[in-house]
PQR file of N, CA, C, O and H, with PARSE charges and radii, in Angstrom:
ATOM      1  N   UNK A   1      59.033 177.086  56.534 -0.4000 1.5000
ATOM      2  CA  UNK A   1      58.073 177.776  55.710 -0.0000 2.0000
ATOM      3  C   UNK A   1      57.868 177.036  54.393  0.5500 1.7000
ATOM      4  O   UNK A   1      56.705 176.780  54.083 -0.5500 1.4000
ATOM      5  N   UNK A   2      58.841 176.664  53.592 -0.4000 1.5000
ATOM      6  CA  UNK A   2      59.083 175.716  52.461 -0.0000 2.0000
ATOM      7  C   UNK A   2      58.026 174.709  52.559  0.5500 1.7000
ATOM      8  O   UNK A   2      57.078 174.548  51.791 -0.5500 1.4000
ATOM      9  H   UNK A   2      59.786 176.872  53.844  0.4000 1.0000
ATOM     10  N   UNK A   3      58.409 173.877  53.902 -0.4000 1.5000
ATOM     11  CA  UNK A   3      57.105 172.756  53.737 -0.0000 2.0000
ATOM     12  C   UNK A   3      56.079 173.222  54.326  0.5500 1.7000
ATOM     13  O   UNK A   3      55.122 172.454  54.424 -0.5500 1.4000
ATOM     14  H   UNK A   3      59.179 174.008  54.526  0.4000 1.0000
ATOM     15  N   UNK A   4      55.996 174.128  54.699 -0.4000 1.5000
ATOM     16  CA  UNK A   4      54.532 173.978  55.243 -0.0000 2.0000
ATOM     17  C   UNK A   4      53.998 174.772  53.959  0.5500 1.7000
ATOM     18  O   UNK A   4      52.771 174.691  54.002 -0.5500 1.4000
ATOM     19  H   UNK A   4      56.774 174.752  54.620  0.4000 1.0000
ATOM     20  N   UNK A   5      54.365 175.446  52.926 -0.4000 1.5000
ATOM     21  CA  UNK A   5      53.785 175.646  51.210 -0.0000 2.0000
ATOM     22  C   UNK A   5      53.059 174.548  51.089  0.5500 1.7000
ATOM     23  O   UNK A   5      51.870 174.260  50.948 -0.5500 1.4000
ATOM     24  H   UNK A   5      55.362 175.512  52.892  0.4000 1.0000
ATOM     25  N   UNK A   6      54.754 173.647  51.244 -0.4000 1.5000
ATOM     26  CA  UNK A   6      54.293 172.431  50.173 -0.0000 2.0000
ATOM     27  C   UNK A   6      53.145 171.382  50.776  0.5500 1.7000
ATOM     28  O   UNK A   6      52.474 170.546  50.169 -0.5500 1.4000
ATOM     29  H   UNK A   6      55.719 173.880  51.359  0.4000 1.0000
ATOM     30  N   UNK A   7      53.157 171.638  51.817 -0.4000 1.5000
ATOM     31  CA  UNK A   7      51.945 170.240  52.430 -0.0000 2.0000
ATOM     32  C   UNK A   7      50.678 171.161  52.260  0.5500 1.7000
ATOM     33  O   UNK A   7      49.612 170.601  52.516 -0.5500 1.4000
ATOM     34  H   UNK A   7      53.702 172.316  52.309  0.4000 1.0000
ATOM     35  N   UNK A   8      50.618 172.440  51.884 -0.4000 1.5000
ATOM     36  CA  UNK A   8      49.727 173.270  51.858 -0.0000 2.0000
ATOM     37  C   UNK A   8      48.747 173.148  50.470  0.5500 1.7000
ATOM     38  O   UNK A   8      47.532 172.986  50.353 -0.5500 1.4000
ATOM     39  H   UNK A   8      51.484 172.895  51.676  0.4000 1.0000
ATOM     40  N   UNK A   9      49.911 173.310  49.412 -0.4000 1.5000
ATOM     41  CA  UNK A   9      49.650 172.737  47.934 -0.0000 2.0000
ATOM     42  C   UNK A   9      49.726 171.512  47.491  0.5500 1.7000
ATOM     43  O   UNK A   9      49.358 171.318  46.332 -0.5500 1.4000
ATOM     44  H   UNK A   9      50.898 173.441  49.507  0.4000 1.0000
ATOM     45  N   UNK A  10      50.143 170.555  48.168 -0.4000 1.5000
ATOM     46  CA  UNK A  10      50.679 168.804  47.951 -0.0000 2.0000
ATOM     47  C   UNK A  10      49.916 168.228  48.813  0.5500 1.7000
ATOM     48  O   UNK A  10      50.491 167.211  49.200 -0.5500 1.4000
ATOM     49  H   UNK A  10      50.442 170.712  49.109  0.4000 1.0000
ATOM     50  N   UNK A  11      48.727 168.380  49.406 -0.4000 1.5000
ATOM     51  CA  UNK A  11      48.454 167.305  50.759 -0.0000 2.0000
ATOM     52  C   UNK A  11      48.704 166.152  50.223  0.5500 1.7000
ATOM     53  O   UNK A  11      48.507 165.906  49.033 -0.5500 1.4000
ATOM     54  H   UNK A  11      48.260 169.207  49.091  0.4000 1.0000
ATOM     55  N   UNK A  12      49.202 165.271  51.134 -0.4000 1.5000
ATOM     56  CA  UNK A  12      49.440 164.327  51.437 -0.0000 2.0000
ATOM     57  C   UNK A  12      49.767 163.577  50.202  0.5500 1.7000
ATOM     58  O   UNK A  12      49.054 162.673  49.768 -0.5500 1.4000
ATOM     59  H   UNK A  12      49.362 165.470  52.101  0.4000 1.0000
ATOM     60  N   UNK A  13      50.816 163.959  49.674 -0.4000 1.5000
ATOM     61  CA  UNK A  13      51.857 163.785  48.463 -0.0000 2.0000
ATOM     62  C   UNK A  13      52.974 163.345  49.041  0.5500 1.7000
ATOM     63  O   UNK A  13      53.640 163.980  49.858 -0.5500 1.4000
ATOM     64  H   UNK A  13      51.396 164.694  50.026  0.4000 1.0000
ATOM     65  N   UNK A  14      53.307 161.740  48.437 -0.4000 1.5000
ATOM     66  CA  UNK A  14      54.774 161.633  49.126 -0.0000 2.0000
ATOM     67  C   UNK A  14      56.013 162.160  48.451  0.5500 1.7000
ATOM     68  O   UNK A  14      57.068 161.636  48.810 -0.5500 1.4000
ATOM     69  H   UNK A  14      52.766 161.225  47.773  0.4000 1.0000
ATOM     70  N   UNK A  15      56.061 162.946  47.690 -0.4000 1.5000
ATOM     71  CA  UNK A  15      56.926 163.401  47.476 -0.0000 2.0000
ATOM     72  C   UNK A  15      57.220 164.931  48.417  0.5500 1.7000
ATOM     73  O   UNK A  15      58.335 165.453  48.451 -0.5500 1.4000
ATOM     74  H   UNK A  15      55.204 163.371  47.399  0.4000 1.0000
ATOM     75  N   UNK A  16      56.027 165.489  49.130 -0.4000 1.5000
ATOM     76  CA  UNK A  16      56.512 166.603  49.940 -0.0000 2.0000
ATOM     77  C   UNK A  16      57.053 165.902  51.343  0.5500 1.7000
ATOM     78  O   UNK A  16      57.489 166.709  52.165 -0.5500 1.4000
ATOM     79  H   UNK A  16      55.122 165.065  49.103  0.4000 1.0000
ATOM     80  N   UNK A  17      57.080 164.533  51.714 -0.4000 1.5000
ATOM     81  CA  UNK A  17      58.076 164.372  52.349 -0.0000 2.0000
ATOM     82  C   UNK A  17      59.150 163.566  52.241  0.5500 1.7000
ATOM     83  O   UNK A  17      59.931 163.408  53.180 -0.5500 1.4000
ATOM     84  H   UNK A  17      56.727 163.877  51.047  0.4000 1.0000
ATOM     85  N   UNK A  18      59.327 162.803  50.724 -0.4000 1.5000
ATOM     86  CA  UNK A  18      60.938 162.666  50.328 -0.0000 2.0000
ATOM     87  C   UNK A  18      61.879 164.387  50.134  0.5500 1.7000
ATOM     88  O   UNK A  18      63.081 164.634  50.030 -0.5500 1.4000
ATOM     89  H   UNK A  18      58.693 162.931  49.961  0.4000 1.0000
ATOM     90  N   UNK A  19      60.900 165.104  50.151 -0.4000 1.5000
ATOM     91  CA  UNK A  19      61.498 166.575  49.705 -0.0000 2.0000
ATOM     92  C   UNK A  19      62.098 167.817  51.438  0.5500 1.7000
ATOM     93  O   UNK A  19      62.751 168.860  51.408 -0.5500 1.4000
ATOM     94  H   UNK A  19      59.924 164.904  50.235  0.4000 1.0000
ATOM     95  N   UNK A  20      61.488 167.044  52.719 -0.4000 1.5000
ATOM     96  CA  UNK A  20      61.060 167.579  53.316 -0.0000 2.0000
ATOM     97  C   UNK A  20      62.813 167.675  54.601  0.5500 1.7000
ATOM     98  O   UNK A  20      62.985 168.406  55.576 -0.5500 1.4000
ATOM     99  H   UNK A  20      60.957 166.196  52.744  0.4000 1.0000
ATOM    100  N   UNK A  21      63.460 166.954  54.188 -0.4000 1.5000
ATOM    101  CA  UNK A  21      64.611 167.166  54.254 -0.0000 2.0000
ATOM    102  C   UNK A  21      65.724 168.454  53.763  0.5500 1.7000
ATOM    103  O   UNK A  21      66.639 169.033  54.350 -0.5500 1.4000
ATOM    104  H   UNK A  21      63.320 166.359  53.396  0.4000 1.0000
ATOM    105  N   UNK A  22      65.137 168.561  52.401 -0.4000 1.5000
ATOM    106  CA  UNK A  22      65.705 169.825  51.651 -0.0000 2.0000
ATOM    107  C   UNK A  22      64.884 170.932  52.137  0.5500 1.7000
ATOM    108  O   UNK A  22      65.448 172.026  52.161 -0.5500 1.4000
ATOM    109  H   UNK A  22      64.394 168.091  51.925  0.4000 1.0000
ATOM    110  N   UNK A  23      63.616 170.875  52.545 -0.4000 1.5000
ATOM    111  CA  UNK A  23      63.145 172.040  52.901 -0.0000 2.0000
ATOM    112  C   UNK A  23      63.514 172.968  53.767  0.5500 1.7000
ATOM    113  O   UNK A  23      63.499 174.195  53.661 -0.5500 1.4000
ATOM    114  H   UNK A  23      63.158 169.986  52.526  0.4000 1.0000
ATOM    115  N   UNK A  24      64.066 171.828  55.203 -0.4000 1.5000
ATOM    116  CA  UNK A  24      64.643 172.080  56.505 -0.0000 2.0000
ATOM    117  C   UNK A  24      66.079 172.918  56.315  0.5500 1.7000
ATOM    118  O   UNK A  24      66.453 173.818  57.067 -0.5500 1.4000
ATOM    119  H   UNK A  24      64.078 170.832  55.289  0.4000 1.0000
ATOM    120  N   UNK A  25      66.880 172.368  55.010 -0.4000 1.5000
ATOM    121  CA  UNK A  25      68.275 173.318  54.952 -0.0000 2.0000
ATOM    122  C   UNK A  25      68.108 174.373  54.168  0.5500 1.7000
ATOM    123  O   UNK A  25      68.979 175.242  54.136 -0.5500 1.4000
ATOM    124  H   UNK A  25      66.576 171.637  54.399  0.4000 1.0000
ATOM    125  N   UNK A  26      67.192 174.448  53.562 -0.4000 1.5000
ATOM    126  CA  UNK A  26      66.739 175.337  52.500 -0.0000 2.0000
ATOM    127  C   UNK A  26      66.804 176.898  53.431  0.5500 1.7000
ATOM    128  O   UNK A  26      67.427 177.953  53.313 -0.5500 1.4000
ATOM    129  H   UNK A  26      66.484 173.742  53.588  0.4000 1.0000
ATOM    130  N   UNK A  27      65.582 176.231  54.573 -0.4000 1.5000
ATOM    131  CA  UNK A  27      65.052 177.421  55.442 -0.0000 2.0000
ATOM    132  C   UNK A  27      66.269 178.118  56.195  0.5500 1.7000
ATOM    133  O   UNK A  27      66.625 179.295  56.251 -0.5500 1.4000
ATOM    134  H   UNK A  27      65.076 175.374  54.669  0.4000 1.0000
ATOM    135  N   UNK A  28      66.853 176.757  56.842 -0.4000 1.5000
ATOM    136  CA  UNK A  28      67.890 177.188  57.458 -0.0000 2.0000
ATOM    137  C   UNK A  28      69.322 178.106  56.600  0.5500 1.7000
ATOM    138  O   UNK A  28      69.942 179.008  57.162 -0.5500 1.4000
ATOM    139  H   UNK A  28      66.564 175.801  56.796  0.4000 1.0000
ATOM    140  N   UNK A  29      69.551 177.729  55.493 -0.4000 1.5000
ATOM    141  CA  UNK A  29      70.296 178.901  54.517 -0.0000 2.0000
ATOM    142  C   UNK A  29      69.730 180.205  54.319  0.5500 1.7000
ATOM    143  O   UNK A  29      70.474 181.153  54.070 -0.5500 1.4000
ATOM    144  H   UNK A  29      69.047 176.995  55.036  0.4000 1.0000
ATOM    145  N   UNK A  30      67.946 180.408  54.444 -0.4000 1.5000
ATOM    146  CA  UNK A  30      67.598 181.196  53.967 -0.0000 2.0000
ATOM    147  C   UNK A  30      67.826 182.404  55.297  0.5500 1.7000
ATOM    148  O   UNK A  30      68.336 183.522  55.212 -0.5500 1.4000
ATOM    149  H   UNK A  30      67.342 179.638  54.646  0.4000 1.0000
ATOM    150  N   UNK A  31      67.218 181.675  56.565 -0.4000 1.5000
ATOM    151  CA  UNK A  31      67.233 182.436  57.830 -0.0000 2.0000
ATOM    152  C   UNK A  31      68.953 182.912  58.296  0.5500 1.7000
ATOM    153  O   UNK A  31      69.307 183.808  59.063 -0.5500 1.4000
ATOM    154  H   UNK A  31      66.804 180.767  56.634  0.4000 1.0000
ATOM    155  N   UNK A  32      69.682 182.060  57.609 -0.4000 1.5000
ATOM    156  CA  UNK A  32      70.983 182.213  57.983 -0.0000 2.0000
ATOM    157  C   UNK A  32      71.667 183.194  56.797  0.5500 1.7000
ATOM    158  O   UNK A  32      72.890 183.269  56.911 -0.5500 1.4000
ATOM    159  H   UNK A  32      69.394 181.332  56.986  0.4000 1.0000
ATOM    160  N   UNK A  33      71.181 183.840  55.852 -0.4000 1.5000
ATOM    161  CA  UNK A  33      71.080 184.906  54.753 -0.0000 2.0000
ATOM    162  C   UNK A  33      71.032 186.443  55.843  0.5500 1.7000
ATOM    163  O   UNK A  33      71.715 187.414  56.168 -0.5500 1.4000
ATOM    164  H   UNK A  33      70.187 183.778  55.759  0.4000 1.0000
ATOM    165  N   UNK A  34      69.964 185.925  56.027 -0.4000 1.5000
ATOM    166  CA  UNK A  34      68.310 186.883  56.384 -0.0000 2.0000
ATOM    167  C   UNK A  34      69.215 187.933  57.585  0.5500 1.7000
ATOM    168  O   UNK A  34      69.517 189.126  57.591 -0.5500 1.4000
ATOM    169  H   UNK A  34      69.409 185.137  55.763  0.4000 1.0000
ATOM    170  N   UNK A  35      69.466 186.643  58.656 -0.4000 1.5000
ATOM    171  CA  UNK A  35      70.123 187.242  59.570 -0.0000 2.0000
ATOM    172  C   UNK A  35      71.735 188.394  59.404  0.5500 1.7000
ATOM    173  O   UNK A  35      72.035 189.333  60.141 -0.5500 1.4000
ATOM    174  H   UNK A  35      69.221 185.673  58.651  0.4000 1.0000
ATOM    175  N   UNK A  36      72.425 187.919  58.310 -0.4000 1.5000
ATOM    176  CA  UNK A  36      73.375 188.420  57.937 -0.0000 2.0000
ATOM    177  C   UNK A  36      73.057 189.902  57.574  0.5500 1.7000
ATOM    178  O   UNK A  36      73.435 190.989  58.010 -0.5500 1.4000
ATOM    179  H   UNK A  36      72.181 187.156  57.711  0.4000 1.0000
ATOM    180  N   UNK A  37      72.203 189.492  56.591 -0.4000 1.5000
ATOM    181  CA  UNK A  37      71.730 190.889  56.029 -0.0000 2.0000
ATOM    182  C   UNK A  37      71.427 192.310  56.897  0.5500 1.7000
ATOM    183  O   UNK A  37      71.717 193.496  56.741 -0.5500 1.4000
ATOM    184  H   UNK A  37      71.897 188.609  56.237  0.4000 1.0000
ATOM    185  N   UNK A  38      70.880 191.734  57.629 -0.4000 1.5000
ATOM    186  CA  UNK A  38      69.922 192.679  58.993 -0.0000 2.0000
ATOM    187  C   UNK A  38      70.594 193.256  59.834  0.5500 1.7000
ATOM    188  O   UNK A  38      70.251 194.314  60.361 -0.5500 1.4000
ATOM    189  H   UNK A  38      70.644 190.771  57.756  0.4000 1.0000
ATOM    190  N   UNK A  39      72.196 192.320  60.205 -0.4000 1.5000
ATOM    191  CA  UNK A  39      72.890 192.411  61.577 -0.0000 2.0000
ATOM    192  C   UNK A  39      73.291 193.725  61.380  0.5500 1.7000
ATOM    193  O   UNK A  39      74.034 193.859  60.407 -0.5500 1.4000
ATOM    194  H   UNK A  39      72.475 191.460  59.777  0.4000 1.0000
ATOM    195  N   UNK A  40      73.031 194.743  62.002 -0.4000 1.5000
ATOM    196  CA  UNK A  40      73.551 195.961  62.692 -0.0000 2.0000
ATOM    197  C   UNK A  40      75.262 196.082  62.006  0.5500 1.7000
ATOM    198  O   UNK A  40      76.162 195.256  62.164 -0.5500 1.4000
ATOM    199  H   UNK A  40      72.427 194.633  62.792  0.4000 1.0000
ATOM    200  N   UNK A  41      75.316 197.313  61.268 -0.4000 1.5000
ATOM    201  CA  UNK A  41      76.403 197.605  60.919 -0.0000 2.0000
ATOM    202  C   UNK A  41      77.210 199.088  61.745  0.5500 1.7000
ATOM    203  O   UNK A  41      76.561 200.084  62.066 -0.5500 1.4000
ATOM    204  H   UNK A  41      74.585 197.983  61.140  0.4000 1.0000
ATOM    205  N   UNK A  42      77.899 199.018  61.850 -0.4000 1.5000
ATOM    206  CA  UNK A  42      79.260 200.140  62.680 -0.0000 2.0000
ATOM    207  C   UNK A  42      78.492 201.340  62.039  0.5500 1.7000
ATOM    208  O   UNK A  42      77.872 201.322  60.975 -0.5500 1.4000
ATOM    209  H   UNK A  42      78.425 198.209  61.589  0.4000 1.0000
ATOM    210  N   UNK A  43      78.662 202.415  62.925 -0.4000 1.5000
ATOM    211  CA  UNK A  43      77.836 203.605  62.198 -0.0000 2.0000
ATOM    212  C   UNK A  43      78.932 204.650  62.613  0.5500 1.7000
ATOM    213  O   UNK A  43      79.608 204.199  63.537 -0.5500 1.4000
ATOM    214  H   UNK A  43      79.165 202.429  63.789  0.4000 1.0000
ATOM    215  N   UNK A  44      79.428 206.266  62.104 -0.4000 1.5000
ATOM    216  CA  UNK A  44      79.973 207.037  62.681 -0.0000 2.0000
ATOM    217  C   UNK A  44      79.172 208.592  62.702  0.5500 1.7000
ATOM    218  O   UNK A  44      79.271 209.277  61.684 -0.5500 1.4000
ATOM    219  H   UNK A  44      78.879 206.633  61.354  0.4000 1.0000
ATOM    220  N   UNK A  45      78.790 208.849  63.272 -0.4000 1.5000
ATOM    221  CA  UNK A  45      78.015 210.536  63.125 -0.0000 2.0000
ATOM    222  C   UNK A  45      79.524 211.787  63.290  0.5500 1.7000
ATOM    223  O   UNK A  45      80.350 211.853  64.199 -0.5500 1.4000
ATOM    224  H   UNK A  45      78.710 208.293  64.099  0.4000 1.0000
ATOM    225  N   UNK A  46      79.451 212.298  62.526 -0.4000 1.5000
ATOM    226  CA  UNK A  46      80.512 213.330  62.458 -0.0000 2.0000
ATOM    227  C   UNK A  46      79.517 214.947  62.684  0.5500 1.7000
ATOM    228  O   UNK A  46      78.934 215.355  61.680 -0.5500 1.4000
ATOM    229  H   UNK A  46      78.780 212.245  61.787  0.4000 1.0000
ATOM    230  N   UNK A  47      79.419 215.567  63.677 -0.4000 1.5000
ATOM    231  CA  UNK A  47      78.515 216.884  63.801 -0.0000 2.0000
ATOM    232  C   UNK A  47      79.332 218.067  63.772  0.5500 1.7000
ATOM    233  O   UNK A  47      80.098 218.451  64.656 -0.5500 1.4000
ATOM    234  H   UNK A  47      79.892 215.235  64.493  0.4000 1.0000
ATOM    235  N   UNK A  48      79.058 218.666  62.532 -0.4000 1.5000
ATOM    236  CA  UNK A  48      80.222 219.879  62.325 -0.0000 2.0000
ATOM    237  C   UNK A  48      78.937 220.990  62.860  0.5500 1.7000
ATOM    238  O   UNK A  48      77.844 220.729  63.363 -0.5500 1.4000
ATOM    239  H   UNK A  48      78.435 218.354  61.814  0.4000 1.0000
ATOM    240  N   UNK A  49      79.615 222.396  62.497 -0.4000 1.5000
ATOM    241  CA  UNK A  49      79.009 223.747  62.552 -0.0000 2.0000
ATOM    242  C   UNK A  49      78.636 224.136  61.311  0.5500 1.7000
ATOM    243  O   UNK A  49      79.420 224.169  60.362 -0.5500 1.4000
ATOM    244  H   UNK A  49      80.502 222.608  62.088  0.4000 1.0000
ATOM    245  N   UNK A  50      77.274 224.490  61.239 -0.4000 1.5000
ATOM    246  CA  UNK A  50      76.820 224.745  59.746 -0.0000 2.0000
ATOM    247  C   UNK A  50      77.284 225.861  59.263  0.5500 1.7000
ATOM    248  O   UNK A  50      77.225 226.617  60.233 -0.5500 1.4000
ATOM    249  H   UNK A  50      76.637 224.463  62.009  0.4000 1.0000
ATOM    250  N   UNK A  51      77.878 226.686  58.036 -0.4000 1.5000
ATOM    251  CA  UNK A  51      78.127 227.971  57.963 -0.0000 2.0000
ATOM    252  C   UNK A  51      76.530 228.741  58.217  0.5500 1.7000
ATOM    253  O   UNK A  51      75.428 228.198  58.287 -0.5500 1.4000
ATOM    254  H   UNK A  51      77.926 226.071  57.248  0.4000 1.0000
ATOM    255  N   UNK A  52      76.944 230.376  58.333 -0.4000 1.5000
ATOM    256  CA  UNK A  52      75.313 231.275  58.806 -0.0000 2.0000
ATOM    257  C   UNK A  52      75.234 231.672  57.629  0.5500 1.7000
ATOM    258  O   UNK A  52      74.747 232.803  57.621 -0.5500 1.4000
ATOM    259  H   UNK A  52      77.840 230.817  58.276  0.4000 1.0000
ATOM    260  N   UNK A  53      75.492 231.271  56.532 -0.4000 1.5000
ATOM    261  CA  UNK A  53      75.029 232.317  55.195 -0.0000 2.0000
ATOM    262  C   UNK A  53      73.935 232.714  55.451  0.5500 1.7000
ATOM    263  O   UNK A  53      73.358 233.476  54.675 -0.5500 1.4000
ATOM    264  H   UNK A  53      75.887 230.353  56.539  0.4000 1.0000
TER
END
């Protein structure tokens, strides 16, 4: 996603592909965040009896 910004705002700038290396781990830290965040956590439901006040 990173480079495709940057070739979006930079066409054909060589610096968006001396940069385009960092983009690739960038994403990959970001998706590897992303996923953490999201993953399904342990849940417990406890169902009591309500009082009838």
């Amino acid at each position: 996603m990173a480079r495709l910004r940057a070739e979006a705002h930079l066409p054909r700038s060589p610096l968006t592909q001396d940069l385009a290396p960092e983009f690739d781990a960038a994403n990959r830290q970001i998706e590897t965040l992303q996923r953490k965040a999201a993953k399904p956590r342990p849940y417990r439901f406890v169902i009591e009896q309500a009082d009838a006040d």
